[in-house]
Each structure stands twice: as structure tokens, then as C-alpha cells.
DRENBASE-122948 format. One record per residue: residue in three letters; x, y, z of N, C-alpha, C, O in turn. Coordinates in steps of 0.05 Angstrom, whole numbers, plus 5000, padded with zeros to 4 digits. Example, Ala and Ser with C-alpha at 12.3 -4.5 7.8 and 13.67 -1.06 7.14 Angstrom:
% residues 2
ALA526448865156524649105156526449345156528549345169 SER525749555142527349795143525850015157526850235161 
This chain:
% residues 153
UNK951549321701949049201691948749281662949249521656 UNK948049121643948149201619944749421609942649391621 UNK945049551592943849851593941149801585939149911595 UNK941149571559938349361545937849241558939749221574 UNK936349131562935348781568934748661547933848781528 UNK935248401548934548231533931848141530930348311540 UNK930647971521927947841530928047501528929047351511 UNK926947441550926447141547924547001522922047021522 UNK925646871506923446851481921146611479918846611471 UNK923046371491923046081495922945941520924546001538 UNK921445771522922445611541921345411545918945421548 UNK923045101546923444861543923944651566925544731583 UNK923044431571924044211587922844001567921144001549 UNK925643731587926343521578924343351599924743411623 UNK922543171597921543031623923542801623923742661643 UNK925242751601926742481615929242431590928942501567 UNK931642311599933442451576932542291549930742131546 UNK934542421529933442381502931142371491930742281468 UNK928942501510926142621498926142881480927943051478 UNK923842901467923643151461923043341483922143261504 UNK923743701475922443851491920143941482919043981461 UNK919443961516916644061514916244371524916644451547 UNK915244561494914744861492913244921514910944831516 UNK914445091535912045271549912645551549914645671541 UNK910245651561909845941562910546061585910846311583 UNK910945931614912245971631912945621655911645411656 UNK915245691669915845421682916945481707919145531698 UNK917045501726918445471751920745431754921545201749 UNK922445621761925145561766925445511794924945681811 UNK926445251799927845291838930145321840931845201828 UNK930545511860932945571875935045291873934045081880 UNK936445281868939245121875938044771859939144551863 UNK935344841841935544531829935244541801936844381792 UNK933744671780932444651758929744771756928344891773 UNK929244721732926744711718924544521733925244291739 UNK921644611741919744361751920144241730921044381712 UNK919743941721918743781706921343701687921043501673 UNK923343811685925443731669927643591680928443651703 UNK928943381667929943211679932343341688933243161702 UNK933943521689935843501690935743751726937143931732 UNK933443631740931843791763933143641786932043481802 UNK935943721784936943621809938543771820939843941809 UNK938643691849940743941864943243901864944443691863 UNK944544201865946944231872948044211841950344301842 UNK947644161822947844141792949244371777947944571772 UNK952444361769952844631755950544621733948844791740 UNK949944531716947844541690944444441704942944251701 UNK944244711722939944741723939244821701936944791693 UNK940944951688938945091666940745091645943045111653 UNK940245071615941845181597940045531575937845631577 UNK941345571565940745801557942345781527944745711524 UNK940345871502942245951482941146231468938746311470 UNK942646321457941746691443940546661421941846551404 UNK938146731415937046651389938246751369938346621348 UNK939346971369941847061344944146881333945146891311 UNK944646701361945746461349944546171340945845971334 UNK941446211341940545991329939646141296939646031274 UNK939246351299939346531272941546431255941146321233 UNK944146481264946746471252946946151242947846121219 UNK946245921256946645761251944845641234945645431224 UNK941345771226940445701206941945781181942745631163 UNK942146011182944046111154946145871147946245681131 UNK947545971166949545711148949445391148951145221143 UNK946045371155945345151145943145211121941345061114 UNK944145481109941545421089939045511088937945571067 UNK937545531117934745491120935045751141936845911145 UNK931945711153931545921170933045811206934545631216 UNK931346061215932745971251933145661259931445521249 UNK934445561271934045271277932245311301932045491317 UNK931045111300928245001324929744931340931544761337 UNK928745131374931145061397929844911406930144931430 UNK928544781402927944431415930144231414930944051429 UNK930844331391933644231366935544201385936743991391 UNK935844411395939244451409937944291438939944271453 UNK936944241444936444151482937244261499938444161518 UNK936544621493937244771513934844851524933044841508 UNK934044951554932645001565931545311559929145361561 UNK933345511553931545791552932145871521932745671509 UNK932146061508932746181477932046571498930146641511 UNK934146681492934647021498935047131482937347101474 UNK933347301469934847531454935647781466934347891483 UNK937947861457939348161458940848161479940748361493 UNK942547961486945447871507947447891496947447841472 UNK949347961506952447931496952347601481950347451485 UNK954147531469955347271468955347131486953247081498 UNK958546981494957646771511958746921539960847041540 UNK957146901558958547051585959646961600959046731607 UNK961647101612963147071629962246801653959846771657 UNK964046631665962546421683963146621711965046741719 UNK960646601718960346781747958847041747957947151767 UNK958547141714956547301710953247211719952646971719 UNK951347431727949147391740947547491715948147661700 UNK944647291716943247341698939847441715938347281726 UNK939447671712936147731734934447651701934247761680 UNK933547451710930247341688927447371706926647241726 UNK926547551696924347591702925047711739926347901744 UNK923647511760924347541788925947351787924647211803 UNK927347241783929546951789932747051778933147111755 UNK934447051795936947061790938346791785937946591798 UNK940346831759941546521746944046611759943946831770 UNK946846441759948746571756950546271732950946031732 UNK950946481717953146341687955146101698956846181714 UNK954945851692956145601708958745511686960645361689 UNK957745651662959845501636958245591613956045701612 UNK959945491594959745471569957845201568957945041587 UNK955945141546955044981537955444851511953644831496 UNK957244771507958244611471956844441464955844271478 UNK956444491435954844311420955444041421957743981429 UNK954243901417955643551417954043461386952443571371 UNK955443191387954843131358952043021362951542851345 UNK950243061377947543061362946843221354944343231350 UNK948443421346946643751334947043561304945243561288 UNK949743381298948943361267946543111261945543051239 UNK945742971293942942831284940743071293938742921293 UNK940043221299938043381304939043581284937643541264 UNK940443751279939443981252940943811233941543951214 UNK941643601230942843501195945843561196946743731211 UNK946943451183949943381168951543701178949843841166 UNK953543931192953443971190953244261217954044491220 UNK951044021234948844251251952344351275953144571280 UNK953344071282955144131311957644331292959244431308 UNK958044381267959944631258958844891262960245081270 UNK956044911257954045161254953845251277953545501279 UNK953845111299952745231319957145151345957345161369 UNK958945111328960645111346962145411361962845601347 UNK962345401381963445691401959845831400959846081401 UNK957645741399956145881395953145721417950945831420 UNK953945461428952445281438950645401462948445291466 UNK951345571473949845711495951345701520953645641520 UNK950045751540950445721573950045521592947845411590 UNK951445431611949945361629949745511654951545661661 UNK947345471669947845681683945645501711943845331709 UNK946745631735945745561772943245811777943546051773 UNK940745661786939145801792939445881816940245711832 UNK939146161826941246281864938946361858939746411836 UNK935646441857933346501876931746461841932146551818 UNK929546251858927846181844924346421843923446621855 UNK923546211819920346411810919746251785921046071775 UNK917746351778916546351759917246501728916846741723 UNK918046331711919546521690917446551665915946351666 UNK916646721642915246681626916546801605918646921604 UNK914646741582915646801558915547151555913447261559 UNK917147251551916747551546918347611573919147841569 UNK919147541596920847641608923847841605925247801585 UNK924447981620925948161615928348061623928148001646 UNK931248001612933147881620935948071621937148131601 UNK936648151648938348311646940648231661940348151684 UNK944048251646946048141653946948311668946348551665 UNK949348191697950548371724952948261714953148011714 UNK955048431704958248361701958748241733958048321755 UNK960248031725961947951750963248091769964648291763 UNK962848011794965248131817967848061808968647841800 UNK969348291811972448321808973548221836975948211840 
């Protein structure tokens, strides 16, 4: 188990694709489907949830110039600070009371260069976030404590 925790900073849903997200302060995670209210709230789904590190939305304002990019921007569902990079697939994530477990990598696609500008899908490439399977649901909020379980060998 890693020795910090992280904290949950953000958190986001889509009500229907190619919408904007909508900021909340806490959202319901269910077991084996998603986010309440976000579209992508279906079962059996490797991608219930995505996740990106705000150090990499940090990184990717810099080398666009400006400050953090707005993770509305990216259409990921959570923003963590103080996680490794990108983790392992099969690594377990405890947020708050709800256990995730890491489903993949999440890559940028080329709407990062229509959502952060000319530019955005270089800034944020190898750096796109997680996806990750909700294995026991709750209630997640902002300020939650997010602590990673290295994979079974």
C-alpha cells in the first residue's frame, strides 16, 4: 500500500456524450456500473470511471503556456493528487469507502487539441489518466483520501 495518500480533488460527470461536465462535490459510485448521472453508467464497462493526476494537468498547462488545464477539458471523471503516474492495470485504488481497480490507460484523443487548443493531445500524451472498474461502491467526495494497493503477483 503506498505510505501517502493522495486526495480526491475533483469530480465530474458527463449526462450524455459530448456534453460538458458537470462539477460536483460528491457523486455516487456503483459497484460494477459508474458514476449516478453520467453517461458512461453502464454495466460490466472496463471504463466506469476515468481518473487523471492533477500534476499532469499542471504539466500540461505549462507546456501550453498557461496555468493547470480545466479537467472538464480532459472528460475525465475524477482529478487525484499525490499518485504515482500511470498505474499498473489491476492495481486497486480505496477512494474514500469505494474500491476502483485500474482497467487501463486512458489516452488523450484529438479533442484535447479542440478542448485545450492547437497542441492540447501533445501536452497531455503518456499522461491522459486511468481507466478504472468500480469493485464496491459509496459515496465519493471532494477531499477524499485516495490510497493505491500494488497488484497481486
Amino acid at each position: 500500500m503506498m505510505d501517502t495518500p493522495g486526495t480526491l480533488i475533483w469530480i465530474g460527470i458527463r449526462p450524455g456524450r459530448k456534453m460538458p461536465l458537470i462539477s460536483l462535490m460528491e457523486a455516487d459510485a456503483i459497484a460494477g456500473s459508474g458514476l449516478a448521472g453520467d453517461h458512461y453508467h453502464t454495466p460490466d464497462g472496463k471504463r466506469q470511471i476515468t481518473l487523471i493526476r492533477a500534476e499532469d494537468l499542471e504539466g500540461a498547462g505549462k507546456a501550453l503556456s498557461r496555468g493547470p488545464v480545466d479537467p472538464g477539458l480532459t472528460r475525465r471523471n475524477l482529478v487525484v493528487r499525490g499518485l504515482p503516474g500511470i498505474l499498473p492495470e489491476g492495481s486497486h485504488l480505496h477512494l474514500g469507502t469505494c474500491l476502483l481497480e485500474i482497467s487501463g490507460p486512458c489516452h488523450p484523443c484529438h479533442r484535447m487539441d479542440e478542448n485545450l487548443g492547437e497542441g492540447g493531445l501533445k501536452a497531455l500524451a503518456g499522461k491522459g489518466g486511468m481507466t478504472a472498474r468500480i469493485i464496491s461502491g459509496g459515496t465519493i467526495k471532494v477531499g477524499d483520501q485516495v490510497r493505491w494497493v500494488h497488484p497481486s503477483i
